[in-house]
C-alpha positions as CSV (number, residue, x, y, z in Angstrom):
1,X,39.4,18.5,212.9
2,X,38.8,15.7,210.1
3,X,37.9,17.0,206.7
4,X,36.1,14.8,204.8
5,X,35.8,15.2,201.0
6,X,33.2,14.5,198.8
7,X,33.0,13.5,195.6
8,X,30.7,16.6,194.0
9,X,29.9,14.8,190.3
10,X,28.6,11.5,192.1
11,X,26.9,13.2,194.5
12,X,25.2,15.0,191.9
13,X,24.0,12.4,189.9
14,X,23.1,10.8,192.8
15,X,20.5,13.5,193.7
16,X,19.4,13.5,189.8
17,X,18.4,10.1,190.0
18,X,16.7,10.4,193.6
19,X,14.8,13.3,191.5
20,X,13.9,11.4,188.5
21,X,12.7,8.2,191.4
22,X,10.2,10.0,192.9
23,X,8.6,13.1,190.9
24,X,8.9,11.0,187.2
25,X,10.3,12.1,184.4
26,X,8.8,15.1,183.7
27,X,8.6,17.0,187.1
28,X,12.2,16.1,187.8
29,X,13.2,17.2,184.7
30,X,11.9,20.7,185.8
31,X,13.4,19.9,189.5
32,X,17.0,19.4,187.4
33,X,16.4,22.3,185.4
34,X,16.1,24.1,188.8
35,X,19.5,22.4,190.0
36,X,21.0,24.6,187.3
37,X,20.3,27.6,189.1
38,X,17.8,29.7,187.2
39,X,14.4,29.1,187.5
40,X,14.4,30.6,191.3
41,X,17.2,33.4,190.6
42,X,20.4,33.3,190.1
43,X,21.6,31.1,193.3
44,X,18.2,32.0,194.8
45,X,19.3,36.1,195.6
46,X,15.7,36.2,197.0
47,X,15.9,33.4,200.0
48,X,16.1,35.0,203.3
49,X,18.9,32.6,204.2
50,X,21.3,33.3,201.4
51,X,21.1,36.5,202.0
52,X,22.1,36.5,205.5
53,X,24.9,34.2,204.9
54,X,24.3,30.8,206.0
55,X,21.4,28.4,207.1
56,X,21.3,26.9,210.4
57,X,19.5,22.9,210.6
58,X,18.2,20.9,213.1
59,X,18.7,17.0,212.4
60,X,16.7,14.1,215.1
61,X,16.9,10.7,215.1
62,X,13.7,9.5,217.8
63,X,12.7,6.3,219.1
64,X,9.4,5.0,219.3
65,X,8.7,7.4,222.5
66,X,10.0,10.2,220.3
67,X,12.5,10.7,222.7
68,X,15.6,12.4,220.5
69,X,18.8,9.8,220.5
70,X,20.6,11.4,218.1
71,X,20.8,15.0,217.8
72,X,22.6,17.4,215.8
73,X,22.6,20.9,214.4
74,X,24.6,22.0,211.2
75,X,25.1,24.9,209.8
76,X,26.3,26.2,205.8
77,X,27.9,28.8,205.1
78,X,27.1,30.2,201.6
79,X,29.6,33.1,202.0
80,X,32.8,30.5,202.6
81,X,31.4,27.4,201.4
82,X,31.7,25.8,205.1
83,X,29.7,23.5,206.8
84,X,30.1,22.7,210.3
85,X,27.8,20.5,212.9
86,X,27.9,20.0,216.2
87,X,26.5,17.0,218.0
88,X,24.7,17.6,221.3
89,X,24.7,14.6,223.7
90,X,21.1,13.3,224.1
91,X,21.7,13.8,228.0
92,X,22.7,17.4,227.8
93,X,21.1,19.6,230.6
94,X,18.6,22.3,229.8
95,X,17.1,24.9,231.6
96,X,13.7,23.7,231.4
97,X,9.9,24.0,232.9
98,X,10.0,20.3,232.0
99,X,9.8,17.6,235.0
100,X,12.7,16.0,232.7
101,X,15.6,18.3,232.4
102,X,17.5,16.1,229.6
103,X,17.4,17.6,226.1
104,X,16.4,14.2,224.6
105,X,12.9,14.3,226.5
106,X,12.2,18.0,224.8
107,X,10.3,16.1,221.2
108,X,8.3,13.8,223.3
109,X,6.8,16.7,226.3
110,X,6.8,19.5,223.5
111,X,7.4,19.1,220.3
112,X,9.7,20.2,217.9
113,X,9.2,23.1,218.8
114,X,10.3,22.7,222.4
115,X,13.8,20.7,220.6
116,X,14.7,23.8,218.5
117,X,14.6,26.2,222.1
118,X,16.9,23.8,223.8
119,X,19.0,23.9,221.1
120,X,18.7,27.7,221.0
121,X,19.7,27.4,224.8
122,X,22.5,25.8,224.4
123,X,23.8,27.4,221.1
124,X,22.7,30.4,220.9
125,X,21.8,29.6,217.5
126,X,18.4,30.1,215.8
127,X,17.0,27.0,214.2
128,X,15.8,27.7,210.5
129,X,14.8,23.9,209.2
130,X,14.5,21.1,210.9
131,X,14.8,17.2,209.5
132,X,13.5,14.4,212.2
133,X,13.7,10.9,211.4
134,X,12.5,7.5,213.3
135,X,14.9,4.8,213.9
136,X,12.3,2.4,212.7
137,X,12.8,4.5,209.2
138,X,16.3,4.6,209.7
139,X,16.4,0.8,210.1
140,X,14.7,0.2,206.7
141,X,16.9,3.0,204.8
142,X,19.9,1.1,205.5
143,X,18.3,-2.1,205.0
144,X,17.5,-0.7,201.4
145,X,21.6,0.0,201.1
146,X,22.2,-3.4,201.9
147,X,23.5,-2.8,204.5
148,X,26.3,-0.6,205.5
149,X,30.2,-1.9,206.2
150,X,31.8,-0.5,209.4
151,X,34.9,-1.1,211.4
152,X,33.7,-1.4,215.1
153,X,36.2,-0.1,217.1
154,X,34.8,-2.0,220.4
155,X,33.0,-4.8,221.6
156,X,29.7,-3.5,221.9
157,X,27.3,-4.9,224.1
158,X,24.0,-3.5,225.6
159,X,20.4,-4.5,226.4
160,X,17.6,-2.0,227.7
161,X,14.0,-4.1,227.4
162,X,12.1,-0.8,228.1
163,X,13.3,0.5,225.0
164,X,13.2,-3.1,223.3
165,X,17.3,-2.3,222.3
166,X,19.8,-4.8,222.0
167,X,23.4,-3.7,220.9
168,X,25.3,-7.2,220.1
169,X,28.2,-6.2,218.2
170,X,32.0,-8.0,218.0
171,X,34.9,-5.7,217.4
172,X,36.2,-5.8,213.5
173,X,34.8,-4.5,210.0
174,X,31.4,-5.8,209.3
175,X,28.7,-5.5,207.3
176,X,25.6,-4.1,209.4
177,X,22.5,-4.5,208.8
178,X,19.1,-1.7,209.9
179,X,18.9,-3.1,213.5
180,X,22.6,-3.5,213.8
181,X,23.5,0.0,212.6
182,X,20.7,1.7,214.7
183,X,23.1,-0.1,217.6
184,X,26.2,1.1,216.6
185,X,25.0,4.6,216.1
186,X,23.0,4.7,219.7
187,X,25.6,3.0,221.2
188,X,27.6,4.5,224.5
189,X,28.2,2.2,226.7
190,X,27.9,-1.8,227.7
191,X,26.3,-3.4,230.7
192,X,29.1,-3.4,232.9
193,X,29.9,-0.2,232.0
194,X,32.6,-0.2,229.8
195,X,32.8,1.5,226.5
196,X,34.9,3.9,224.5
197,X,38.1,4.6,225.9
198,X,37.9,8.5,224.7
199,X,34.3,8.5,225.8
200,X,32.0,10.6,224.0
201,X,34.7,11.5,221.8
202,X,35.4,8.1,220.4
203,X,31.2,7.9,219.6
204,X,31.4,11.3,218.0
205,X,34.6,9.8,215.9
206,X,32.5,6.6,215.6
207,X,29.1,8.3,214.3
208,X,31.6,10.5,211.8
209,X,32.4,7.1,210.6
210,X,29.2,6.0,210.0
211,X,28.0,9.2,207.8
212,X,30.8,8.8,205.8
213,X,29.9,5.0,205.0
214,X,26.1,5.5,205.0
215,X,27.0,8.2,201.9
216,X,29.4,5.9,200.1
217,X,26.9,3.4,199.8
218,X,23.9,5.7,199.0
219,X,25.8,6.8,195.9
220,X,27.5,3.4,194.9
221,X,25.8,1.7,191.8
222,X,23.9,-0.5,193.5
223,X,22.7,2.2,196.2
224,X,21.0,4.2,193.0
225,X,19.8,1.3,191.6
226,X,18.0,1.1,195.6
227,X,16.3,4.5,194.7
228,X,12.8,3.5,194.5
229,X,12.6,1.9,197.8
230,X,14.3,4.3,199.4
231,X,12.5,7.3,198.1
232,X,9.4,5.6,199.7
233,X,11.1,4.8,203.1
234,X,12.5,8.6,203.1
235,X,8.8,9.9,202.5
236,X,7.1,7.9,205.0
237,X,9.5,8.0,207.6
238,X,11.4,11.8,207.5
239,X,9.5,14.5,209.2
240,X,10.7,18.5,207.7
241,X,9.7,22.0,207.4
242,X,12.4,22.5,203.8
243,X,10.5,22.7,200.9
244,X,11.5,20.8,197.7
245,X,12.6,24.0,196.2
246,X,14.6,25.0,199.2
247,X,16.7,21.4,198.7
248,X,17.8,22.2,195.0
249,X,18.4,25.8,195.5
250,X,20.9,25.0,198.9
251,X,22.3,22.0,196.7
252,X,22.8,24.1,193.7
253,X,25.1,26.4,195.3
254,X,26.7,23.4,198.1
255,X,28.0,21.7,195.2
256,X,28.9,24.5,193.6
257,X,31.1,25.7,196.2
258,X,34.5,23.8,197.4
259,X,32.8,21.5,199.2
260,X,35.3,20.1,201.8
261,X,35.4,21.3,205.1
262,X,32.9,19.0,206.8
263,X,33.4,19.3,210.1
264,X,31.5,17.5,213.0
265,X,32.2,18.5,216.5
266,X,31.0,17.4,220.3
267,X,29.4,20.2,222.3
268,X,32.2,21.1,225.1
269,X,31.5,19.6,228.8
270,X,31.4,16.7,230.8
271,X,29.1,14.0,233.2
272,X,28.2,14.9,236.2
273,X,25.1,14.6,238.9
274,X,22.6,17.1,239.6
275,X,20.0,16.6,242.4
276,X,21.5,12.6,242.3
277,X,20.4,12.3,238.6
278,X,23.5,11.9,235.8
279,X,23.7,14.3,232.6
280,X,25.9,15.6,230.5
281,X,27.1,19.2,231.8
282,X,27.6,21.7,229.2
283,X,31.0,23.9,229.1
284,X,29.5,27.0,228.4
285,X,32.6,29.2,227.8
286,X,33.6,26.8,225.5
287,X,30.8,26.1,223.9
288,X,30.7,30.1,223.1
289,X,34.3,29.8,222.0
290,X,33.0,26.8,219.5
291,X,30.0,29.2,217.8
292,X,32.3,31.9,217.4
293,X,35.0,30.4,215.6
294,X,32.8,27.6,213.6
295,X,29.4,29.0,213.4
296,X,28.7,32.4,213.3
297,X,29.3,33.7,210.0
298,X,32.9,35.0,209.1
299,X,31.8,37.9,206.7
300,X,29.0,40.5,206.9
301,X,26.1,37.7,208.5
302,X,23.3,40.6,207.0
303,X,21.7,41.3,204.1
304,X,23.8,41.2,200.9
305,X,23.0,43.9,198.0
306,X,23.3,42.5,194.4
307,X,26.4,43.6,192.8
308,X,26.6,45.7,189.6
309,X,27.5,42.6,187.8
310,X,25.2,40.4,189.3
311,X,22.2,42.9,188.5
312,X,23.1,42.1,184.8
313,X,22.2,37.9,185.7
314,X,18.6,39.0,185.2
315,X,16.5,36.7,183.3
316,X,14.7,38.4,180.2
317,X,11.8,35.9,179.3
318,X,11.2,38.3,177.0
319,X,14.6,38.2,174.4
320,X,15.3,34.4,175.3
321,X,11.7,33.5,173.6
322,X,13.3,35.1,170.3
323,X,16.4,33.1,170.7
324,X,16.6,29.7,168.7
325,X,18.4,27.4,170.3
326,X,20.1,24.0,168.7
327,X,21.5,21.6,171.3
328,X,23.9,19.1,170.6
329,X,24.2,16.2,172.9
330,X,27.7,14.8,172.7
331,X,28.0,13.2,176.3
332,X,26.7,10.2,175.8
333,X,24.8,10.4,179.2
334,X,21.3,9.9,180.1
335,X,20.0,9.3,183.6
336,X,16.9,6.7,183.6
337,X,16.3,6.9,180.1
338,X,16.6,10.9,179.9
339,X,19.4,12.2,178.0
340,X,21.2,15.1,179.1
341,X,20.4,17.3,176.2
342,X,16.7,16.7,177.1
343,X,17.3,17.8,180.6
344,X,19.5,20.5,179.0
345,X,16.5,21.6,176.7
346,X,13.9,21.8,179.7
347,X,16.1,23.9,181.0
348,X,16.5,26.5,178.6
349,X,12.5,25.9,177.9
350,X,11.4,27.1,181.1
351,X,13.1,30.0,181.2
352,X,11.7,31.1,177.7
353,X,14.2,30.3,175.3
354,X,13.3,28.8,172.2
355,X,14.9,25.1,171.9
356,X,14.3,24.4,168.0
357,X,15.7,20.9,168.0
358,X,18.0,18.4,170.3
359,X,19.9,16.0,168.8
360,X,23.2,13.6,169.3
361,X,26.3,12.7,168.1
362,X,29.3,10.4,169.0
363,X,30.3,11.5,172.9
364,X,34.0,13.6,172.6
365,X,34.9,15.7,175.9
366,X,34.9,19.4,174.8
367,X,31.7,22.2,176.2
368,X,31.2,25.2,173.7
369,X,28.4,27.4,172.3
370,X,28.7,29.1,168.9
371,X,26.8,32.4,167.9
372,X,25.4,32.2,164.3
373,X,23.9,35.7,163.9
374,X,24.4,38.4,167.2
375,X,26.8,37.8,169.6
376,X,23.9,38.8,172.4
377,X,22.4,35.7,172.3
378,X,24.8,33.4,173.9
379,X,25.1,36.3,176.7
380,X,21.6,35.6,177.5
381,X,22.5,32.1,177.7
382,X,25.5,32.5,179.7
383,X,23.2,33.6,182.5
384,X,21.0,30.3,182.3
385,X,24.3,28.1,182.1
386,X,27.7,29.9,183.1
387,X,31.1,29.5,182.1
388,X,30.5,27.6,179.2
389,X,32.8,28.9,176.4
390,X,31.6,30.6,173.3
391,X,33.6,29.9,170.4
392,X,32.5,32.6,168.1
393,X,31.5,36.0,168.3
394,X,31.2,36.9,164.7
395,X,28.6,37.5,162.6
396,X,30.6,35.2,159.6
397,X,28.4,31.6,160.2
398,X,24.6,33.2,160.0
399,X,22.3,30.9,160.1
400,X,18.7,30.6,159.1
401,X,16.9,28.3,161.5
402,X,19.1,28.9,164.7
403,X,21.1,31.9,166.5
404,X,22.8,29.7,168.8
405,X,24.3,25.8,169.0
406,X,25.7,24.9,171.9
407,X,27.3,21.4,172.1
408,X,27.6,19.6,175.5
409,X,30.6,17.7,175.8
410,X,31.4,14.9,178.5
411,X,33.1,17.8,180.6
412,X,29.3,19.5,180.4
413,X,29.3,18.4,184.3
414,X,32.0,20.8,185.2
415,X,29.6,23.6,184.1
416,X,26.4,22.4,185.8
417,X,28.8,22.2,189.5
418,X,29.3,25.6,188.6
């Protein structure tokens, strides 16, 4: 199974910036000071779906008919950091009261709601958050990139006027364009019917290929600079049930986690013909064999009990608004035109504490927090930003304006992943 690994500090400010895009300055500065982890609990101990263990999603990509070309279901883990998804072929055979017994047909006769009980069918797995996305959406998105460069492994060659498609693509790494991607993603086999040698395997390996490029480019320099217009694409053309809130508390603990198994799998079986009609038979046994060992969760899967220790994490609003905070910002980073002492004060605002002044000096590398009068105070800060190390405990460097200085260094994003 191919692992691929992700880059946690560029994705991060990758999602900053998407933040700062679309809700301004000021509400993503309270989004960001949510990506810290505080503001909804400590790693969110209240969602449902922490607490059991892991989340299960539902991503579609429809056509104009809203017939599902692409779909997938993934899973995360919170409990071991995993995430797994599995792509189900859009011709897969369902069980259905439908006159159309091909999964892909469920959006356009039902709904999403119809989509989420095949799936359920086929995985046994309950469907907690769906995304669904056009392919007239999807075009513009990677039009916004610029475009996305991809080795085709094949000559790829297709038309279908009743779904006004044309794949025209020469073997070799190219740069592809929205209508040329949309192609290579929906593509499985040519007119004459040739195509992958490994089948569906060798689209599932292709389509892996393609995420990984699509995300290289969304968090390249000129990809961020792209922001704008594809904030606006994503909110005109994406179709969900997760709540802003919902994406920063999963990313806050994703990133935070050892974020490399990425796995991507094909759900088990083979073609075949039914009643003279072709689909794509499902191995069942196999398919159980593939939840068990990638999906279902590995540890308890119930309701998890705060720990001793993490009953302590408890924000006081109370004691942090007597604390008096001085932040010094020594990273010499700000994210369209906010510095990350700014965001850093926000922070600690909305959870009460008392931010008496931010300031800046000349960027050096070291993260620490000194205590000027009670050693208590920088424990209450420990729970808004962990691991960040105190320097002093004694009461030997009072001071009368502030009880606590904590300098961020340019390792501060170490702390923030958590």
């Amino acid at each position: 199974m191919k692992i691929i690994k992700i880059n946690k500090v560029k994705f991060c400010a990758f999602i900053i910036a998407l933040f700062l895009v679309v809700g301004g300055v000021s509400c993503a500065v309270d989004n960001i000071a949510t990506l810290f982890g505080v503001e909804l609990g400590f790693f969110g101990r209240s969602d449902p779906f922490i607490r059991r263990g892991s989340i299960n999603f539902l991503v579609a990509g429809v056509d104009q008919f809203s017939l599902a070309d692409l779909i997938i279901v993934a899973q995360y883990n919170f409990e071991t950091g995993e995430f797994n998804a599995l792509q189900i072929p859009r011709d897969t055979r369902v069980e259905t009261a439908r006159w159309d017994k091909k999964i892909n047909s469920a959006m356009s006769l039902g709904g999403i709601d119809e989509l989420k009980s095949d799936v359920r069918q086929i995985t046994g797995l309950e469907i907690d958050r769906y995304v669904v996305i056009g392919f007239e959406g999807f075009r513009n998105i990677i039009d916004a990139i610029g475009g996305v460069e991809i080795d085709v492994p094949i000559r790829m060659f297709y038309t279908d006027p009743y779904q006004n498609l044309t794949i025209d693509l020469q073997r070799g790494v190219q740069m592809l364009n929205g209508r040329q991607a949309e192609g290579f993603m929906r593509f499985r086999m040519n007119n004459d019917g040739s195509g992958y040698p490994d089948g569906d395997l060798g689209r599932v390996r292709a389509q892996e290929q393609f995420f990984i490029a699509t995300l290289d480019r969304l968090i390249s320099l000129q990809g961020i600079l792209r922001l704008p217009q594809i904030a606006g694409i994503v909110q005109q053309s994406v179709r969900t049930d997760v709540s802003g809130d919902e994406i920063i508390r999963y990313l806050t603990i994703a990133l935070g986690a050892e974020f490399e198994d990425f796995n991507i799998m094909q759900l088990p079986g083979t073609t075949g013909y039914v009643g003279g009609v072709s689909y794509f038979l499902q191995d069942t046994a196999e398919t159980q064999w593939l939840i068990d060992q990638y999906f279902t969760p590995r540890t308890s899967g119930r309701a998890v009990r705060p720990t001793a220790n993490e009953q302590t994490l408890r924000i006081n609003r109370r004691i942090n608004s007597a604390i008096r905070v001085e932040i010094v910002d020594a990273t010499g980073v700000s994210v369209y035109g906010t510095s990350i002492g700014e965001m850093t004060a926000a922070l600690l605002r909305s959870n009460a504490f008392d931010v008496r002044t931010t300031r800046e000096e000349e960027p050096h590398y070291r993260t620490f927090m000194t205590n000027h009068n009670n050693r208590n105070m920088s424990r209450e800060i420990l729970k808004v930003l962990p691991h960040i190390e105190v320097w002093q405990y004694e009461n030997v460097n009072r001071n009368e304006n502030y009880d606590v200085t904590i300098v961020l260094g340019i390792d501060f994003s170490d702390y923030i992943l958590f």
